[in-house]
N, C-alpha and C positions, 0 to 999 in steps of 0.2 A: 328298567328293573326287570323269557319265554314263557306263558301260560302265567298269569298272574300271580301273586297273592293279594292282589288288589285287584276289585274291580274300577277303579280307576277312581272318579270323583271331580263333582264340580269345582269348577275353578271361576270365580270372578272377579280377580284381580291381581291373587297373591295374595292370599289371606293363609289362616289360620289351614295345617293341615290334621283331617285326625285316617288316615292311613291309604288316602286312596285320592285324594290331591282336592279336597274339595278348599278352596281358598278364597278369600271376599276384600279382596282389593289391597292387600298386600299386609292382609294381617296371618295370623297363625295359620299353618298348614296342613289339612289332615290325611297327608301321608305321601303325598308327593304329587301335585297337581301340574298340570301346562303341560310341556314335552317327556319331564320324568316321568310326571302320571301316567300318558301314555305308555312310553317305555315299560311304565310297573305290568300294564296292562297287556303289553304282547310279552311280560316276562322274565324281570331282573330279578322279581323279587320268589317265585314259587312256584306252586304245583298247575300243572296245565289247568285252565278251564277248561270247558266241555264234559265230555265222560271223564267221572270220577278215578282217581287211578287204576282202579281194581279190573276195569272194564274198561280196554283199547279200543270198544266200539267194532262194526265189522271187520270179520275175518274172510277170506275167502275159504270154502271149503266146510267152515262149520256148522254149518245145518244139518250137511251130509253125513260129516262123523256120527251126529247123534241120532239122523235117521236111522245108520246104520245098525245102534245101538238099543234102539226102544227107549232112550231115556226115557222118564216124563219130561214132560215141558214144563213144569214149574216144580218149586222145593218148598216143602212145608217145614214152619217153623223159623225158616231165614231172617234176619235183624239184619239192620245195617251196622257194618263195623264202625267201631268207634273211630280209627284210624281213617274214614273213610271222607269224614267232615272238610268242606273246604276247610282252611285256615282262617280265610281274610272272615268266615261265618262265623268261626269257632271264636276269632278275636272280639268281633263285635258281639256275641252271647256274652262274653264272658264283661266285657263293660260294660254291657247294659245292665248283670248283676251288681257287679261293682258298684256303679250309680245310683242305687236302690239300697245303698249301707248308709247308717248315719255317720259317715265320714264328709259324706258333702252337703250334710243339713246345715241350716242357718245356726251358725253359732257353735258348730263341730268342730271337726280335729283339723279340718282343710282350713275352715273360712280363717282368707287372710284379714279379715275387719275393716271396716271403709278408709279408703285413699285420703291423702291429704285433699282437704276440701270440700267433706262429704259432712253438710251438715242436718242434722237427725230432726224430726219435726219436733218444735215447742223447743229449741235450743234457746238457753238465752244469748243476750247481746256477747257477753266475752267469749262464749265456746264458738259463736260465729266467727267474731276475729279472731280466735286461734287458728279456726279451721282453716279462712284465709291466707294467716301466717304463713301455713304450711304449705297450701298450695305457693304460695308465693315461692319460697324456698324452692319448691318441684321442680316450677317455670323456669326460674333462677338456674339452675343445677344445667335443664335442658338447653338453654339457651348456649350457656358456655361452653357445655358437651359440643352442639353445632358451629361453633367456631372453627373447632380443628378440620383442617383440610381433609376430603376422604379422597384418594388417590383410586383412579380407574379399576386398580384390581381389589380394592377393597370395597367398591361401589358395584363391581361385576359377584362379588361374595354377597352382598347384603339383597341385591335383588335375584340372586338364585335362591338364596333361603329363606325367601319369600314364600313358598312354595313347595322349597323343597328341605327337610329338618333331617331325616333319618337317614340318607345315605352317606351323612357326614360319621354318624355312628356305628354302620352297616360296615366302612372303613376299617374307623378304629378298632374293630372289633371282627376284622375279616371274616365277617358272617353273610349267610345268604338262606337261599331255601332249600340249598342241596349242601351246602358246607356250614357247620355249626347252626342247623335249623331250629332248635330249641332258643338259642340267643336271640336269631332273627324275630321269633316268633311272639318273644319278652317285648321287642322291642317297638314292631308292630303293634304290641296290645299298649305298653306306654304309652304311645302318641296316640292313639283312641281316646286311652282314658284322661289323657290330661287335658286331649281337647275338651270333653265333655266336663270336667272340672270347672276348667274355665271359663266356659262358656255359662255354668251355672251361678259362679261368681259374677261375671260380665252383667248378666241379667239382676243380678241382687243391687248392685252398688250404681250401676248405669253411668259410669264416669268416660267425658269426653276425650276425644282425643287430642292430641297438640294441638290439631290444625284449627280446632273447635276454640277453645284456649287462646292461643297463639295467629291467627288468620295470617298471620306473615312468615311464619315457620316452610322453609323448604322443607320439602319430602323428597325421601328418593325413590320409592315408592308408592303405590297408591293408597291414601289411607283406608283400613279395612272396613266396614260396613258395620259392626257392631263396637262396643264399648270397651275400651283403653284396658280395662284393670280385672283381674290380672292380666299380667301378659303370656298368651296363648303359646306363644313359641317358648318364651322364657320357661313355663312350667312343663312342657313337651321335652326343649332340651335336659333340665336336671330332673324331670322324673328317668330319662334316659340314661342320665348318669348314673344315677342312683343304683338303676339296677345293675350297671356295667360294673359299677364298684363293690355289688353284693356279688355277681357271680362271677366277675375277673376282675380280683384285687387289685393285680398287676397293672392292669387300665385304671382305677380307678381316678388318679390325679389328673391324667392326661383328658379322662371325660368330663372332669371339674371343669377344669379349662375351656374345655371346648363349649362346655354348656354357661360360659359364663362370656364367651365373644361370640355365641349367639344372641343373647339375650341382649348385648350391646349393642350388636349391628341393629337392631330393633330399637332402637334410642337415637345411635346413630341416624337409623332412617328417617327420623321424626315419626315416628308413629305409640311413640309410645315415652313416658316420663322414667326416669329412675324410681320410682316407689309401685310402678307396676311390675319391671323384672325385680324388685326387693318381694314384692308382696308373692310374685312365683317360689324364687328360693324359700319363702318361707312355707308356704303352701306343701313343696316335695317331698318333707319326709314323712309326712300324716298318709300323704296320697298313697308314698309308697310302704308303707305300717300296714295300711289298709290292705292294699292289692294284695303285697304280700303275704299276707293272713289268709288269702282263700286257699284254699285246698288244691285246685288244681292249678294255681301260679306256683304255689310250694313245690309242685312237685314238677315243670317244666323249672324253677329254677336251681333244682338238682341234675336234671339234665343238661340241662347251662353249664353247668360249673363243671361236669364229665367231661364237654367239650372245651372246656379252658385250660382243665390241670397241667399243670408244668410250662405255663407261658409266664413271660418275664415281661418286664417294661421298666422303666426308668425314668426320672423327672424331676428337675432341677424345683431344690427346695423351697425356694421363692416364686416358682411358675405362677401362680394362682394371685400372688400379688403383681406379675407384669403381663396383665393382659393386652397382647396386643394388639394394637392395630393401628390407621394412617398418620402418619404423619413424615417429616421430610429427612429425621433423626436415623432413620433406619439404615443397618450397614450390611444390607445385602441378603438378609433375613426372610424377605416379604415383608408386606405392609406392618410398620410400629404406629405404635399410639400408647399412650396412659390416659387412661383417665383423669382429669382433674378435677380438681374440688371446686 
């Protein structure tokens, strides 16, 4: 991703990212960890580290000019310019406000309400076997999902996006830190704050992962270190869409998509049931009500949207019901698949 917008971020496994690759064993990704991370870090995604732009750092000759000059040596009254903030600073300021709104309080506009299985202290006997039921249904659901074959290049997708979520967006949205940098910059702050979202819900509901469930379940990658629900990638991809489809219309069906065979490859991989990527979709548009509502997202997604006017896209009107992906039916397309029931 030259000179950062990321200082890069731990990685221990492929987990979750939220902007700079920190990831815990192949769960959600916070922003691009392992070799992208790097990559982020000498530079795909922004503004040089080191001296801030304003200041190249030595020049030859310039001490002499100002000897020559009498300047003083120092200016009274100087502030630092606003424009002057890294990015990747400016993004994590702005979610750590974010995270501090009753949007992510228990029982708020986010919480998606506990997963199938999650039963509340002092239930009685039938809410306990309902909650069962449902887990039941879950495991059911996953199992049959892991039947269908996942072919090489759909297994080389699921374990790159283990780690890596936003440069699929970064794409669709031919955005960078020098070409539509406002976009970029939406986009970067998404996957911060969706990881910290989830990670709040993760912590509330504490739900196991397949493998915990399941001890027979293949992975294809490694399960992530903290708890199943919601799914970290799942609410990272569509709070991404979300915004792609506030400040480029034109995109907006094609980032549905794409944020909904993330969130599969994540099922796919066994690391996660269908009612955690349900429980993200449902989670996306409070998160994104919220973000949106601050003042200075409001006004970086007016600049968004300057850098979009007059793009087009197009996308077959059933797309959103044929997500694809492995299986043997595919006629030259890339990996197919439907989900079934």
């Amino acid at each position: 991703m030259a000179g950062s917008f990321w200082r890069g971020g731990e990685t221990d496994g492929g987990g979750e990212t939220d902007g700079g690759g920190e990831t815990d064993g192949g769960g959600e990704t916070d922003g691009g960890g392992g070799r992208l991370g790097r990559a982020a870090r000498r530079g795909l995604l922004a503004q040089p580290r080191g001296p801030v732009p304003f200041n190249p750092g030595p020049l030859p000759g310039w001490d002499a000019v100002f000897d020559a000059m009498g300047t003083p040596a120092y200016v009274t009254g100087a502030g630092f310019p606003a424009e002057g903030w890294d990015q990747a600073i400016e993004v994590d300021r702005i979610a750590m406000e974010f995270a501090g709104t009753d949007v992510l309080r228990e029982g708020g506009p986010a919480d998606p309400g506990p997963p199938p299985g999650h039963v509340a202290a002092g239930a009685s006997r039938a809410e306990r076997q309902a909650a069962q039921a449902l887990l039941a249904a879950d495991v059911e659901a996953l199992l049959v999902l892991k039947q269908q074959t996942i072919d090489a290049g759909r297994r080389a997708e699921i374990v790159y996006q283990a780690a890596h979520v936003v440069p699929y967006f970064m794409k669709l949205a031919s955005c960078s830190a020098t070409v539509r940098p406002n976009t970029q910059f939406l986009l970067e702050l998404g996957l911060r704050v969706a990881a910290l979202a989830a990670r709040k819900f993760k912590r509330q509901y504490m739900r196991a992962r397949p493998v915990q469930v399941i001890p027979s379940i293949d992975t294809v990658v490694p399960t992530p270190r903290h708890p199943a629900y919601p799914s970290g990638h799942g609410l990272q991809a569509q709070l991404m869409a979300a915004m792609l489809a506030e400040v480029a219309p034109a995109l907006g069906a094609r980032a549905r998509v794409l944020a909904a065979r993330i969130a599969l490859n994540r099922e796919l991989a066994g690391v996660h049931f269908r009612a955690d990527s349900a429980a993200s979709e449902r989670m996306a548009p409070a998160v994104w009500a919220g973000l949106a509502a601050m003042p200075e997202v409001a006004a970086r997604m007016r600049l968004a949207k300057g850098e979009h006017s007059g793009s087009e896209a197009s996308l077959p009107r059933d797309a959103l019901a044929r997500i694809e992906a492995p299986g043997d039916d595919d006629e030259g397309g890339g990996p197919g698949f439907r989900r079934r029931a």
